[in-house]
N, C-alpha and C positions, 0 to 999 in steps of 0.2 A: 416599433409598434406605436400608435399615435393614438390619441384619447379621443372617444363619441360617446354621444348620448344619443338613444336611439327610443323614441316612443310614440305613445299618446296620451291625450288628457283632454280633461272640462276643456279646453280650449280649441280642441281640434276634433271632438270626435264626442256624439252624444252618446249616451249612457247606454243605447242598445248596441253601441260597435263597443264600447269601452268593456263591459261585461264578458264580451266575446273572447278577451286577451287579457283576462284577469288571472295574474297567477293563485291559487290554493298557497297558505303557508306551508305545508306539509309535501308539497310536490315544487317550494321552489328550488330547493338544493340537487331534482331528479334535473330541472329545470336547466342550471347550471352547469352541473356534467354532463349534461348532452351538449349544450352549447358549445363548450369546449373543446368536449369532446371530438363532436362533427366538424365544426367551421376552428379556421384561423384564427382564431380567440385566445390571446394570453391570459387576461384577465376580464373577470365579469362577475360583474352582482343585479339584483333583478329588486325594484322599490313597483311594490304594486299595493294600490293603494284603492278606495273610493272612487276617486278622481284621476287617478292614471297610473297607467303601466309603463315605467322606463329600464330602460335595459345600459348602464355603464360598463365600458369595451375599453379594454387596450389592445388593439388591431389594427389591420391592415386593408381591411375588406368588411368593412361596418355595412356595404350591401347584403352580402352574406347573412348580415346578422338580421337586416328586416326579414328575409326572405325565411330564417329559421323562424322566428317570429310565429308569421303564420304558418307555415307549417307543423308548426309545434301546436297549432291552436286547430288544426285541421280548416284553415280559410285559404283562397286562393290570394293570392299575394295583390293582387292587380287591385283585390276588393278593398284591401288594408292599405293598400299604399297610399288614398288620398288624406288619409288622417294622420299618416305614420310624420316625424318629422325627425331630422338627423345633425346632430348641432358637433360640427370639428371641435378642436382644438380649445383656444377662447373662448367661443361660444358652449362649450360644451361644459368648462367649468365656472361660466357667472351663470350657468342654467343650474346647477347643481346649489350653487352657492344660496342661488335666489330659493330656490324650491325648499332648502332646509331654513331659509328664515322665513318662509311663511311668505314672499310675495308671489309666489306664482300660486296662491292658493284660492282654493275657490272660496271661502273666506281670507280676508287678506290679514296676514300676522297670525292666522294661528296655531297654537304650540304641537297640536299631537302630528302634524308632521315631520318633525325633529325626530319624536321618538321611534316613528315608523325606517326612518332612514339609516338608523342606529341600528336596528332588525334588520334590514334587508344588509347594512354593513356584517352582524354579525353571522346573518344565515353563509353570506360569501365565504366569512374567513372559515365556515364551519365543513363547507364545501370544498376549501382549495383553490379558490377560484380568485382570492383576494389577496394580488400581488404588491407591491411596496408601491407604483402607482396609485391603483384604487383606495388601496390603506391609508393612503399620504393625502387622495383627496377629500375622504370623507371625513379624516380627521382635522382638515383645512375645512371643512365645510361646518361642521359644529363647532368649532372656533369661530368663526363667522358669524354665526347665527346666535350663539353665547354676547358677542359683542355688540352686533346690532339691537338684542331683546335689552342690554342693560345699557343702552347709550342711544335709543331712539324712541320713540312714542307705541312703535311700529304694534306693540301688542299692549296698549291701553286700548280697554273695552274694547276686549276681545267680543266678539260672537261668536260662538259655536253652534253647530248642525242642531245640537244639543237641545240649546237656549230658543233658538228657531223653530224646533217644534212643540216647545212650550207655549211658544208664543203664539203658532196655529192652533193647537189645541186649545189655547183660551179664546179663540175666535167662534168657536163651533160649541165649547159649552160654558155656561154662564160662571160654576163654581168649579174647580178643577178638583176642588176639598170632597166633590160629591161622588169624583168618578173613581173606574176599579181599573187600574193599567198592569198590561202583560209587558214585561217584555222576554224577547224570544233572544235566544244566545248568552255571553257572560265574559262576551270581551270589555275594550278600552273604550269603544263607541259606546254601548249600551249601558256600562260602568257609566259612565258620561252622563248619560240620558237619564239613567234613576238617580243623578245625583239631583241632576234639574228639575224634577217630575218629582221628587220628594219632597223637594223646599217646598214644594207648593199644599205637602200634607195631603195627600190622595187617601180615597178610604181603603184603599186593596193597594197592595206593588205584590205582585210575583215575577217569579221569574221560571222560565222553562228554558232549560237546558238541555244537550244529549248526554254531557255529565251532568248528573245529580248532586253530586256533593258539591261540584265547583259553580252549580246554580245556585245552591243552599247556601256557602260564603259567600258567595254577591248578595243575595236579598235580606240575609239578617242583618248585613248594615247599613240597610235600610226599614228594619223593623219587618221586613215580608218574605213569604212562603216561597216554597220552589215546587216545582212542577215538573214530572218528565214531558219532551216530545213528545212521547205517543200518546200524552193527555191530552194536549190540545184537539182534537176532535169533541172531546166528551167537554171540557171547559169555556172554549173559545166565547160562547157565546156571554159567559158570564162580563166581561170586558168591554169597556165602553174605549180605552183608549188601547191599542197594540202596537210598539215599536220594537221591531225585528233588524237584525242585523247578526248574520251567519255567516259563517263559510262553507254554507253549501252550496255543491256545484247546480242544485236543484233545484224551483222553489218548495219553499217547505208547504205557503198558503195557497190552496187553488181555488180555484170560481166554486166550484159544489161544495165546496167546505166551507167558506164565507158564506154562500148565499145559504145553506142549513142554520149558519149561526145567525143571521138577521131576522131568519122566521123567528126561529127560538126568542128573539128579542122582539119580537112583536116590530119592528121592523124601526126600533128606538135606532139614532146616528150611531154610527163608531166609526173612529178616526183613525187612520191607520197609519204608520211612520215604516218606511221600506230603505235603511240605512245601506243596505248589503247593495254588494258586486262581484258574481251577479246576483241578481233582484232574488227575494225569498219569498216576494208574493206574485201571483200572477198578475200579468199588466190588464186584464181582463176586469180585476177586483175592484181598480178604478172607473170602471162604467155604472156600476150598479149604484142604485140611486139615494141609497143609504149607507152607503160608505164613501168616508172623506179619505183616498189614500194621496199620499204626498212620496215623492221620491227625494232622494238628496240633489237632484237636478231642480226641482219644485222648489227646495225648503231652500236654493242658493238667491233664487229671486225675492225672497222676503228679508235676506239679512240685509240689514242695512246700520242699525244704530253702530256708534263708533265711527263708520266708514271717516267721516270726512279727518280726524285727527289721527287717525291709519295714515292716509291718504299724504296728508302732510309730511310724515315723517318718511315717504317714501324715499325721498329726495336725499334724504342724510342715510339712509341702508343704501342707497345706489352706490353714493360714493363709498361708502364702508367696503361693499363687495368688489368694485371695479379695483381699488387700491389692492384689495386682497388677491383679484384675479390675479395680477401684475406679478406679487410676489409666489404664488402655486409655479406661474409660469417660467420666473427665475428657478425655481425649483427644477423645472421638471424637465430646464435647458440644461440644467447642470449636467443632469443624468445621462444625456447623450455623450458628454462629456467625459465621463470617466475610463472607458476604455483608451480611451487618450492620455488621461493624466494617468492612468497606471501603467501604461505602456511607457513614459517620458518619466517617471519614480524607478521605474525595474532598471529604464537602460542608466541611469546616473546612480543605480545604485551597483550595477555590475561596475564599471566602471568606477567609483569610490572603492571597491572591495581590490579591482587590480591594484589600484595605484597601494591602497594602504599595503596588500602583500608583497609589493616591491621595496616599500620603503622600509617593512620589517625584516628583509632580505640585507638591505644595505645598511642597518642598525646591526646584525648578528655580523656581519662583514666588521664590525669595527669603525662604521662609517663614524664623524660625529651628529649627535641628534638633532640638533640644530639645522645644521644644513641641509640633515636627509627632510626634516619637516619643510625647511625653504624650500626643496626640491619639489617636493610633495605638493605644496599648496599653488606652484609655478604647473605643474603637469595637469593638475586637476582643473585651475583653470581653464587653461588650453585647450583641453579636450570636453568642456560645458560649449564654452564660446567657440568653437571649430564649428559646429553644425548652421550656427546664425550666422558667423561671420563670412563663410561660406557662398551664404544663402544672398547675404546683402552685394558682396561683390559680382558675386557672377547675375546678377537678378539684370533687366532687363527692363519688360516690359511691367508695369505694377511696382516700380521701383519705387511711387513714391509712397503706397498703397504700405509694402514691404517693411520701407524708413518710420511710418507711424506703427506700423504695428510690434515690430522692436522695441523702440522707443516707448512705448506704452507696456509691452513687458517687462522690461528692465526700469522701467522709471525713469525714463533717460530724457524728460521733456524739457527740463531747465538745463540739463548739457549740450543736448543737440540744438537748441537754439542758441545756445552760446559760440557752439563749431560751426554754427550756418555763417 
């Protein structure tokens, strides 16, 4: 079985084909036993994210795997294939490497992709699906990214999605101390967002949730109230700033619910932050003429502070990762290797076992000990070196090929230049 990285991302596919092939946290482990399940698949774990959905393979037929893909998304495969991309062997582990240290990101250097990769490693193991392969490389891969963040620039002044829509939102209104901000869900993203949006002292933070309690611990440590779901009809309008980010497969905001809430506001701006994948507002929401909505495709063109001393230290993560590729891949040669070395352990150890039962034959005989072990260590020889020595006489064609590679088993480079 050989190693692929099968996906899409910010890079190859905008945000309405990306949404398309977003896995749900809760259906990625369904996700993963069907995969297996159905296709040639030894191992596999699924990192879906914002920004992209990749699928890591230990297979034989990583075609197979685009083609479950979309099917699994109910899309016709022809429609997904010009975004989808398929990275072997090498390439499929400095793609990994790179994506946990934040440079394949659509911010460059930043941290909360680490921890997403760490999730979709553990959803794997929790599934089955994460063999000593994948296990070996994702824990290559946060090694990696551990040593790159403490030995390169790469995550000084960071931006986040976060800090990016603080920074539109102080575009649009003058005191950010005046406005009343929702946010919708009660993840890592949104966690995020009210940390940025509270530095700034807003006069409201809520938060709405479909759990209530786990919206109530997010907003009191930020001093604010929580809300059910099914409030936001009757509240929306109170909110001058909204950043949402769900995992629902649905949006939660549609055109007749925003436009209700604008009247209600006498048709004052509200800024809207749509962090989810797929989208929780409708793309509709952004036409109307009193709402500023931004997507995370949007808020990727404004980051920019940092970049140039990111940028810099790209160059010292490259070589960090390439050096690293190098040694995953002494790794992961060895492995094909072992059914060899314990086939070439078993047969010298059946044979150590004849010889020593011979020799304790001719110890009980009366032999003396001495000689029956001189005897012993002359047969054991014999029959180590009988299969090389063999090999080297009768060889032929590749004899010279033969001669180094002996000679390099046995350490024999300073002798056989001596015999030459």
């Amino acid at each position: 079985m050989a190693l692929f990285t099968l996906g899409i991302n910010h890079h190859t596919a905008p945000l309405s084909v990306r949404e398309q092939v977003a896995f749900q946290a809760e259906r990625v482990r369904h996700a993963l036993h069907d995969l297996t399940r159905c296709k040639p698949v030894e191992e596999a774990a699924i990192l879906s994210t914002c920004n992209r959905t990749e699928v890591y393979l230990a297979t034989d037929a990583p075609d197979s795997a685009a083609h479950w893909l979309a099917e699994y998304h109910s899309l016709p495969h022809h429609e997904l294939a010009p975004y989808l991309y398929t990275h072997p062997e090498r390439e499929a582990v400095r793609h990994v490497f790179r994506v946990a240290c934040g440079l394949d990101s659509m911010v460059l250097g930043e941290p909360q992709i680490l921890g997403q990769m760490k999730e979709a490693a553990r959803f794997a193991e929790e599934a089955g699906t994460l063999g000593t392969t994948l296990h070996k490389l994702f824990q290559h891969s946060f090694a990696v990214a551990k040593e790159v963040r403490s030995t390169t620039a790469i995550g000084a002044n960071v931006v986040s999605m976060a800090a990016a829509a603080v920074r539109m939102a102080e575009r649009i209104f003058d005191r950010l101390s005046d406005q009343r901000v929702l946010f919708i869900g009660a993840g890592e993203m949104i966690e995020l967002c009210a940390r940025h949006f509270a530095a700034q002292h807003p006069k409201q933070i809520v938060v709405a949730n479909r759990t209530t309690e786990r919206g109530l611990a997010l907003a009191q440590r930020f001093d604010g109230t929580a809300i059910r779901l099914e409030d936001l009809a009757d509240r929306l309008a109170q909110f001058d700033i909204v950043v949402s980010c769900t995992a629902s497969p649905l949006p939660i905001l549609g055109l007749g619910l925003v436009e209700r809430a604008i009247r209600a506001r006498r048709h004052r701006p509200m800024f809207m932050v749509d962090l989810a994948v797929p989208r929780d507002i409708e793309i509709e929401v952004g036409e109307m003429d009193d709402v500023f909505l931004y997507t995370i495709d949007d808020l990727a063109l404004i980051v920019e502070s940092g970049l140039e001393s990111r940028q810099a230290a790209v160059l010292s993560a490259e070589a960090i990762i390439t050096e690293r590729v190098d040694v995953f891949l002494r790794w992961l040669a060895t492995r094909g290797s072992v059914p060899l070395i314990r086939a070439l352990r078993d047969s010298c150890e059946r044979a150590r076992r004849h010889e020593l039962e011979h020799a304790m034959k001719l110890v009980a005989r009366g032999e003396e000990p001495l000689r029956v072990l001189e005897q012993l260590s002359h047969r054991l020889t014999n029959k180590f070196l009988h299969a090389p020595t063999q090999a080297l006489s009768q060889a032929a064609d590749g004899h010279d090929e033969l001669h180094a590679l002996v000679a390099r088993l046995f350490h024999l480079h300073g002798e056989a230049s001596r015999n030459d």
